[in-house]
N, C-alpha and C positions, 0 to 999 in steps of 0.2 A: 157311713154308718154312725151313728148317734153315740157316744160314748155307753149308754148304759144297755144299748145292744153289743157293744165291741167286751164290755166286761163278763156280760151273760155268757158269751160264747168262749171267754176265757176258763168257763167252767165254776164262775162264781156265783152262788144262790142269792138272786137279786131280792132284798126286802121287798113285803108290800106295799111301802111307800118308798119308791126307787129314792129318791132322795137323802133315803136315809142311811144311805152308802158311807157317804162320810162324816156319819157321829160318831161316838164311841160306842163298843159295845157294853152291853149291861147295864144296870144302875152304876150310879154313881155313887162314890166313896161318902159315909156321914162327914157331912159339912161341904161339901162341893158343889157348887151349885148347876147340879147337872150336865150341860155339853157346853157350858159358859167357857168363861178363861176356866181349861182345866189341861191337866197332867197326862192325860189320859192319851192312848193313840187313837186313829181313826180307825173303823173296823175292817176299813176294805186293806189291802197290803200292799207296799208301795209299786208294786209292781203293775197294778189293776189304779193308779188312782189318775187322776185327771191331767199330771204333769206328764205321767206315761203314757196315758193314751196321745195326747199333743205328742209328744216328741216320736212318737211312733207312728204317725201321722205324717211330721217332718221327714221322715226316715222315708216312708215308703215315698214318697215324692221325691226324694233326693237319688233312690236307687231307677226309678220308671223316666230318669233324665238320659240317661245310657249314655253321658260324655255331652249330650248337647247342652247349651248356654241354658242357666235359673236365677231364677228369683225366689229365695226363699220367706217370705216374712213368717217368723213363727213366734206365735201369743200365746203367753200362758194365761192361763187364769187365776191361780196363786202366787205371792201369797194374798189370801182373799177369805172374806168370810165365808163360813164358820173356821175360825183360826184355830181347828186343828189338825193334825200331823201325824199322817200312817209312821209305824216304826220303821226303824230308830229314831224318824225325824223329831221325835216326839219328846226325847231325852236327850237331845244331842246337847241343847243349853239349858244351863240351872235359870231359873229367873232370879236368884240372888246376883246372877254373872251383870244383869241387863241393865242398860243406861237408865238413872233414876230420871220419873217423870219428871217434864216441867211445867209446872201448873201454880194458880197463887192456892193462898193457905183453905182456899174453900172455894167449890161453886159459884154461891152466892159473889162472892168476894169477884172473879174471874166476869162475871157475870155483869159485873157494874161497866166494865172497861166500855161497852157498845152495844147498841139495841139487837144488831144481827148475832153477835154473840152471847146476850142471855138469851135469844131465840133459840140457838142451837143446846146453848148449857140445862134448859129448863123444858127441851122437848125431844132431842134425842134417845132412842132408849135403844137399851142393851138387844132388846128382840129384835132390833134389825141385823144384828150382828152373831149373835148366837142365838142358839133354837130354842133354849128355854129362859131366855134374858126377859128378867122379870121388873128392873129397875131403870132407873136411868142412866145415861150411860156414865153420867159427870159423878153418880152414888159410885161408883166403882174404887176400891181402895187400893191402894199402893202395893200389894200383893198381886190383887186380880191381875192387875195392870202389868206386872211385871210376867206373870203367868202366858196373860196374851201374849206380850212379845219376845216369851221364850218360843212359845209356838209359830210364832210368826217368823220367826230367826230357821226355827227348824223347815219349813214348808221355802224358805229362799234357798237353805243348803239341796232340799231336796231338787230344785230349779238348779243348782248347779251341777250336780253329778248328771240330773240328764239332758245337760247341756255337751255336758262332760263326752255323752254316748255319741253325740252329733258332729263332735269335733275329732273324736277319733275314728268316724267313717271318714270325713274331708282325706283326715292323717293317711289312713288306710290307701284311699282311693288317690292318692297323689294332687289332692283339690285344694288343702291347710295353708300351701302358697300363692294359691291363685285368688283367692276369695276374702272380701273384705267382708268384717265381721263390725255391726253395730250394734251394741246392745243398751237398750234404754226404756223407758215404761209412759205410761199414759199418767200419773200420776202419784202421791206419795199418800199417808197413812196418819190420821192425828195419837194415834193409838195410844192414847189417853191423855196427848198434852194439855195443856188448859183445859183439861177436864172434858177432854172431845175424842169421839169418835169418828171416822169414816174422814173423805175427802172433802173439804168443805171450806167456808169460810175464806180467812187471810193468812192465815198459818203456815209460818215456813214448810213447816212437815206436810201439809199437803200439796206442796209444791218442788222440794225439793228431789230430784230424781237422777238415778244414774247415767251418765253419759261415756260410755268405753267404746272405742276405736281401734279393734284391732288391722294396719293396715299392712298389709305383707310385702309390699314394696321395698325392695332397696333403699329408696328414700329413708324410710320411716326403720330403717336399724337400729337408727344412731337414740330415736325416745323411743322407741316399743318401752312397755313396762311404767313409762315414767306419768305422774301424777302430775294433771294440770288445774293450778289454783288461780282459772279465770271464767268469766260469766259465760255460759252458754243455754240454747233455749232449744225445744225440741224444734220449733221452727229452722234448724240448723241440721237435722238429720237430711232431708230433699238436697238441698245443694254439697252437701258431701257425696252423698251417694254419685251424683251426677257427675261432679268433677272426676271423681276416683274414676267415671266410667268415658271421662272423654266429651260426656254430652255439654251445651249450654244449658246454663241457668236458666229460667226465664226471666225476667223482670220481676215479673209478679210475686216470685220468692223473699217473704220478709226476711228467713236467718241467711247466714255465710257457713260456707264452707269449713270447714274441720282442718283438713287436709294440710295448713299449714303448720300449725300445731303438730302435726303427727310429722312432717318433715324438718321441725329444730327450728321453724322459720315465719314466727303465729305475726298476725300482721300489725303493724305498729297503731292503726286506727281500730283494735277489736274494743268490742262494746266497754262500758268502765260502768254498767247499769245492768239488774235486769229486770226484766216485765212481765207478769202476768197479772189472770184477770180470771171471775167470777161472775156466774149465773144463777143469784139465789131466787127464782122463780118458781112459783108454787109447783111440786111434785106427786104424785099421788099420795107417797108415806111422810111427806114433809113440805111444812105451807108456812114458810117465812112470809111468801109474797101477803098473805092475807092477814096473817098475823101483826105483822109492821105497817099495814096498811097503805104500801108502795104500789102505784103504778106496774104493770106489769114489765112493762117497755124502759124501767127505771130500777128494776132490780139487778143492778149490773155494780161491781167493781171493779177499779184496775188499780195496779201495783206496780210502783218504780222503786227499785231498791237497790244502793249500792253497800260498801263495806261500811259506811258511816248511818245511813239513815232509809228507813223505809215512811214511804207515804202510801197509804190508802185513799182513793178516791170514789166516794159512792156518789151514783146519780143522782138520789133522794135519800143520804143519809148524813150525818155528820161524819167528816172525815177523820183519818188517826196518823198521829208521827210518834215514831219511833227513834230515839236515840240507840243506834245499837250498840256504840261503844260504852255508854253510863249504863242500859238494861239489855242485854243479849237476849233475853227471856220475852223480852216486849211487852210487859205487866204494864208499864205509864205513858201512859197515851200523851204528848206534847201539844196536840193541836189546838189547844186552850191556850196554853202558856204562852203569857206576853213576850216571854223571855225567848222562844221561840218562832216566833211570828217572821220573821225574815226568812229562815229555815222552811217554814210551812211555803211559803209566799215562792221560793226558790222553786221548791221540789212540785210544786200545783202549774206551774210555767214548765218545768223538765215533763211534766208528764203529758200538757196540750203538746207541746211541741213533737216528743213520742207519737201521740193521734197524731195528728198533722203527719208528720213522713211518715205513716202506713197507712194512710187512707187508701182505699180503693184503687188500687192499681191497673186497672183489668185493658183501658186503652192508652194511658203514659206512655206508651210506648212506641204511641203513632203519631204520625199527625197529618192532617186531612190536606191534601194536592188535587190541581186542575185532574192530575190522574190518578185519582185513590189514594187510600193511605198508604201510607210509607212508613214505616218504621225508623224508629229513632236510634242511634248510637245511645247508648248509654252515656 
């Protein structure tokens, strides 16, 4: 059943444009600029909104198991635009509480660092994001900004509490020991850094994402709880899972295992780098590809970054270095600077090298005999 059949039959009088479930009700307050970054709760109650209906979803699957072996993956959809929050969620944090943005002193200014970046800075707008977003998204001021990601803080608490409901049926049903819990997301939020909106670009914050490992084993007593300050990539969710269940890896799996981390025992060769990559290819609501006048097949970046230094590498663009120890904020691009140049030269080698050991894996693993393939030892 559809979410906005599941809420009709909760007894809730569906607008004539279903959609409009989760705005606010009423006008908005003089000077607010409508269902934007606002204050305001969503009209539906948290009880009816999209992270309940998921998890109740979750729920009825977990109970129609009746003791036999599952798989649960459960996706929210928030937090996600329109970034607002049925109550309480909605007033849980002040936006004066909330991390000040990090952006240079203007737009424009943000704007100069790289061509894909005033692409984004000078063509993003707020109406992708909220429903009467009339500006752009990088005009947004240090207020609004902080307004979004009070809302946005509110709709991740509400992701907890009914996470919260899922963990105490495991409790309930004697399942809270048995069952290894991963939780992690598809992606992270610029939500207003350098003057950006949405998931995009080279931005740590669209890349940075949760990585928790709850695993119940005796093993793992001794770190339950404990914070790990070392690289890891969602490519590393598959072979956790796998090992925790006993199965082989296949080859074909670029990340590692979790597993020893959670046992006091993380492996002496873990990564000391990490990598990701971008697809700025023309989209219906956004056309960098045509705008920068890049090949299609060439609209691609990839990123090697450790605690000292990030490099960006475009197919058809100029690339960008980052000192992150002299700029945390990553406002000055070094790839120019002479002074730099051995630095660039390092990290453009660390990142072929990267391509090279994950090239295409799909037969490495064989190799051709008078009697067929054979598979190779590792």
């Amino acid at each position: 059943m559809p979410i906005s059949g599941w809420v009709a039959n909760q007894g809730y009088k569906l607008p004539e444009n279903r959609e409009d479930i989760w705005l606010p009700e009423g006008a908005a307050p003089t000077g607010e600029p409508g269902a934007g970054a606002t204050a305001r709760p969503s009209r539906i109650p948290k009880e009816l909104s999209d992270t309940a209906w998921f998890t109740e979803r979750g729920l009825t699957y977990l109970r129609g198991r009746a003791g036999k072996p599952w798989f649960l993956h459960l996706g929210y959809y928030r937090p996600h635009p329109p970034f607002i929050a049925p109550a309480p969620y909605h007033a849980m944090y002040r936006p004066e509480d909330m991390p000040k943005v990090v952006r240079a002193a203007s737009a424009a200014q943000e704007a100069q660092q790289h061509p894909l970046m005033a692409y984004y800075v000078n063509n993003i707008n707020q109406a992708s994001f909220f429903h009467d977003g009339k500006a752009l998204g990088s005009a947004m001021s240090e207020q609004q900004v902080a307004q979004m990601r009070a809302a946005y803080c509110g709709l991740m608490s509400e992701i907890d509490d009914q996470l919260g409901r899922v963990f105490d049926y495991l409790k309930q049903t004697g399942q809270w020991d048995e069952t290894l819990i991963v939780f992690t997301c598809d992606h992270g939020e610029q939500l207003g850094d350098h003057h950006l909106l949405g998931k995009i670009g080279y931005g740590d914050e669209s890349y940075r994402i949760p990585m928790i490992v709850r695993d119940p084993r005796p093993e793992a007593n001794g770190t339950r709880g404990a914070i790990v300050e070392r690289f890891t990539e969602t490519i590393d969710t598959m072979p956790t899972i796998l090992e925790w269940l006993g199965l082989p890896i296949p080859r074909q799996c670029d990340g590692r295992s979790l597993l020893g981390f959670c046992e006091g025992q993380p492996p002496t060769d873990w990564r000391s780098e990490v990598h990701y990559e971008f697809d700025f290819r023309d989209l219906y609501y956004s056309k960098p590809e045509s705008a920068l006048g890049v090949p299609m097949d060439k609209c691609a970046l990839a990123v090697v970054q450790d605690e000292t230094y990030k490099y960006v590498h475009f197919a058809a663009l100029p690339p960008l270095l980052f000192d992150l120890k002299a700029d945390p904020g990553q406002f000055v691009n070094r790839a120019g600077d002479p002074a730099y140049a051995a630095r660039l030269a390092e990290y453009a080698a660390r990142m072929l090298d990267w391509r090279l050991g994950f090239a295409d894996r799909t037969l490495t693993g064989y190799r051709a005999t008078p009697n067929g393939l054979e598979v190779r030892a590792a």
